[in-house]
C-alpha positions in Angstrom: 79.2 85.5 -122.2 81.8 84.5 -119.7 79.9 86.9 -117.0 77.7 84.1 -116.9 79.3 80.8 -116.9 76.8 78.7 -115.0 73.8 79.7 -117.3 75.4 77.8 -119.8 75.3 74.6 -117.4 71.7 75.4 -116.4 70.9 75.0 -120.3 72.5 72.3 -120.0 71.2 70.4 -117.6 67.1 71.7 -118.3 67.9 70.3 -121.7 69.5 67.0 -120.5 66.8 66.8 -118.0 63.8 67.0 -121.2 65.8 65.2 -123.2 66.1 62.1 -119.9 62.5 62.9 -119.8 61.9 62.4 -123.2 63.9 59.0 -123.5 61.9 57.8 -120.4 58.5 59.1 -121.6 59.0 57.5 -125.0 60.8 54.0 -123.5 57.7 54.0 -120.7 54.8 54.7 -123.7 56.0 52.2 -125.6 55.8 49.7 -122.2 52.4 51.1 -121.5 51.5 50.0 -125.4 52.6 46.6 -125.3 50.7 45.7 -121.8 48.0 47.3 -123.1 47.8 45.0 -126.4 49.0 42.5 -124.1 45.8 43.1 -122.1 43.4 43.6 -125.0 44.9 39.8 -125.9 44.4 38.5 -122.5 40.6 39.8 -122.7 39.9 38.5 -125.4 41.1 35.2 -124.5 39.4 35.4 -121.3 35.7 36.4 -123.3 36.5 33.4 -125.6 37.6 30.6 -122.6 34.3 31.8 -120.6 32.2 31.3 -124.2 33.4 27.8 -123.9 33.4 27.3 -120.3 28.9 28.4 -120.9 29.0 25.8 -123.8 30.7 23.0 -121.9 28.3 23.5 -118.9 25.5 23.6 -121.5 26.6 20.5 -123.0 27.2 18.8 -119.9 23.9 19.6 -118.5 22.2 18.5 -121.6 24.5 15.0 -121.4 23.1 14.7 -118.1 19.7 14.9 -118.9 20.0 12.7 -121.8 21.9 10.0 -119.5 19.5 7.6 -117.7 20.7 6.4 -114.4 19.2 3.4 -113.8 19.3 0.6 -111.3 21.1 -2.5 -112.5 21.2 -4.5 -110.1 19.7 -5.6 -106.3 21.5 -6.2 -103.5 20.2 -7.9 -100.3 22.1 -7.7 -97.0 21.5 -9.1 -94.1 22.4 -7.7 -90.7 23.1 -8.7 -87.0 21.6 -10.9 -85.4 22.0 -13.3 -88.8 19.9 -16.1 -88.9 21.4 -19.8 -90.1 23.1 -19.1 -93.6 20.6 -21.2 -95.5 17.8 -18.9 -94.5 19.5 -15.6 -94.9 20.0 -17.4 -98.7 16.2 -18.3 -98.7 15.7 -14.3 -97.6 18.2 -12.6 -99.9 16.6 -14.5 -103.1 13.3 -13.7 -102.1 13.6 -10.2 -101.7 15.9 -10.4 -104.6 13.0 -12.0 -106.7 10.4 -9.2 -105.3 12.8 -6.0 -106.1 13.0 -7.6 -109.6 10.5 -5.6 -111.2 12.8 -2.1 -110.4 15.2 -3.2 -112.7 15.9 -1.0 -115.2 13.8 1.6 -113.6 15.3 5.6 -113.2 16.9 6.1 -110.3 15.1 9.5 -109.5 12.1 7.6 -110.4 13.1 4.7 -107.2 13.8 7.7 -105.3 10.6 10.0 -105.4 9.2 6.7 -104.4 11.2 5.5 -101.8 8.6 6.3 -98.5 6.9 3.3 -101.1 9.6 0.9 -100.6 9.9 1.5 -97.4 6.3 0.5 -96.2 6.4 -2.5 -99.1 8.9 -3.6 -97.4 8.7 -2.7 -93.5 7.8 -6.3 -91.9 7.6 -8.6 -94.8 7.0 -11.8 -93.8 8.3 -15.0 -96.4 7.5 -18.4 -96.4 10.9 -20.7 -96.7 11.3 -24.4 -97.7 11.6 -25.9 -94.8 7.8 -24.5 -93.9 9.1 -21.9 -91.2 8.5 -18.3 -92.0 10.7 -15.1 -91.6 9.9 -11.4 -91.3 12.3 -9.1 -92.5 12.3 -5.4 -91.8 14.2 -2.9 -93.8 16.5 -1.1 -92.2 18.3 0.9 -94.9 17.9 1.7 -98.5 20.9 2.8 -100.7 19.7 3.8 -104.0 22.3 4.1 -106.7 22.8 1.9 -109.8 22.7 -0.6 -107.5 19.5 -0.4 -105.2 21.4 -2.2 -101.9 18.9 -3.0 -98.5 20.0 -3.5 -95.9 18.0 -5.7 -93.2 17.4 -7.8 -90.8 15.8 -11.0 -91.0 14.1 -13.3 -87.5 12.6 -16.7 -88.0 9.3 -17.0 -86.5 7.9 -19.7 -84.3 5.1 -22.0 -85.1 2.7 -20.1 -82.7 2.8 -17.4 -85.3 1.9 -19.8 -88.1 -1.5 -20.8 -85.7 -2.1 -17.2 -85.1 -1.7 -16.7 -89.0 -4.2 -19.7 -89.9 -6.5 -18.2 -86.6 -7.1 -15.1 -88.5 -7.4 -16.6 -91.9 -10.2 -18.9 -90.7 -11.7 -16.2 -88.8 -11.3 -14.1 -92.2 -12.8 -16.6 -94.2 -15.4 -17.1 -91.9 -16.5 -13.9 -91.7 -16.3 -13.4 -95.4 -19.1 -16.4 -95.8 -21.2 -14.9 -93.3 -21.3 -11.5 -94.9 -22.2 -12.9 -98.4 -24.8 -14.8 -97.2 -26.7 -12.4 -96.0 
């Protein structure tokens, strides 16, 4: 035996080394096991918040469907060049009074029709109090729960209102002649 001398610390250190091994296989598994229930948690967490996330999303597009936006309320505004405040009054309460009937109407509904309001509303032409008319033309429409124009609004001269009657009477007259005969 003592011919020999560093077999004995060979032995030793091949079973230090497997038994180091050992230790650190064993420590390591066990490491290995808990991030791997650790993961198994995490994934199952992760199925069961993405479960919910598809329900929410569900839910919400259901909600939306269900919720009607509709317009509430119409706003007139006029733009540059204003006319005298008591006629861009006389214009906003007019159009105001015209727009009336979208109340309460779906705003998707307002909005597949807008091309509509737009040619309703291209050169409108009101009568005021004082006897002098006004053409307004649109020049934007913002449709939201509020359905806002925005336009401009020019007073017309009395030369319009004989042109006006002109081709009324011509019209009218032409009307009679056609029935007659």
């Amino acid at each position: 035996m003592s011919r020999r001398p560093w077999e004995r610390y060979i032995a030793l250190f091949v079973i230090g080394s497997l038994l180091g091994g050992a230790s650190i296989l064993f420590m390591h598994g066990r490491e290995m096991e808990e991030m791997m229930l650790v993961k198994q948690s995490l994934e199952l967490q992760n199925k069961k918040l993405y479960e919910e996330n598809l329900s929410l999303k569900k839910n919400q597009h259901v909600s939306r469907r269900k919720q009607e936006t509709v317009i509430e309320e119409i706003r007139v505004t006029v733009l540059d060049p204003k006319p005298h405040p008591t006629i861009e009054v006389q214009v906003v309460d007019k159009m105001e009074e015209d727009l009336e009937s979208l109340k309460g109407k779906k705003v998707e509904q307002v909005a597949e029709v807008h091309q509509v309001l737009h040619e309703m509303l291209r050169r409108r032409e009101y009568v005021l109090s004082d006897g002098s008319m006004s053409e307004v033309r649109i020049k934007t429409v913002v449709i939201s729960r509020t359905l806002h124009l925005f336009v401009t609004a020019e007073v017309k001269t009395e030369e319009v209102w004989q042109a006006v009657a002109r081709n009324f009477l011509t019209f009218h007259s032409y009307i009679q002649a056609e029935y007659h005969q």
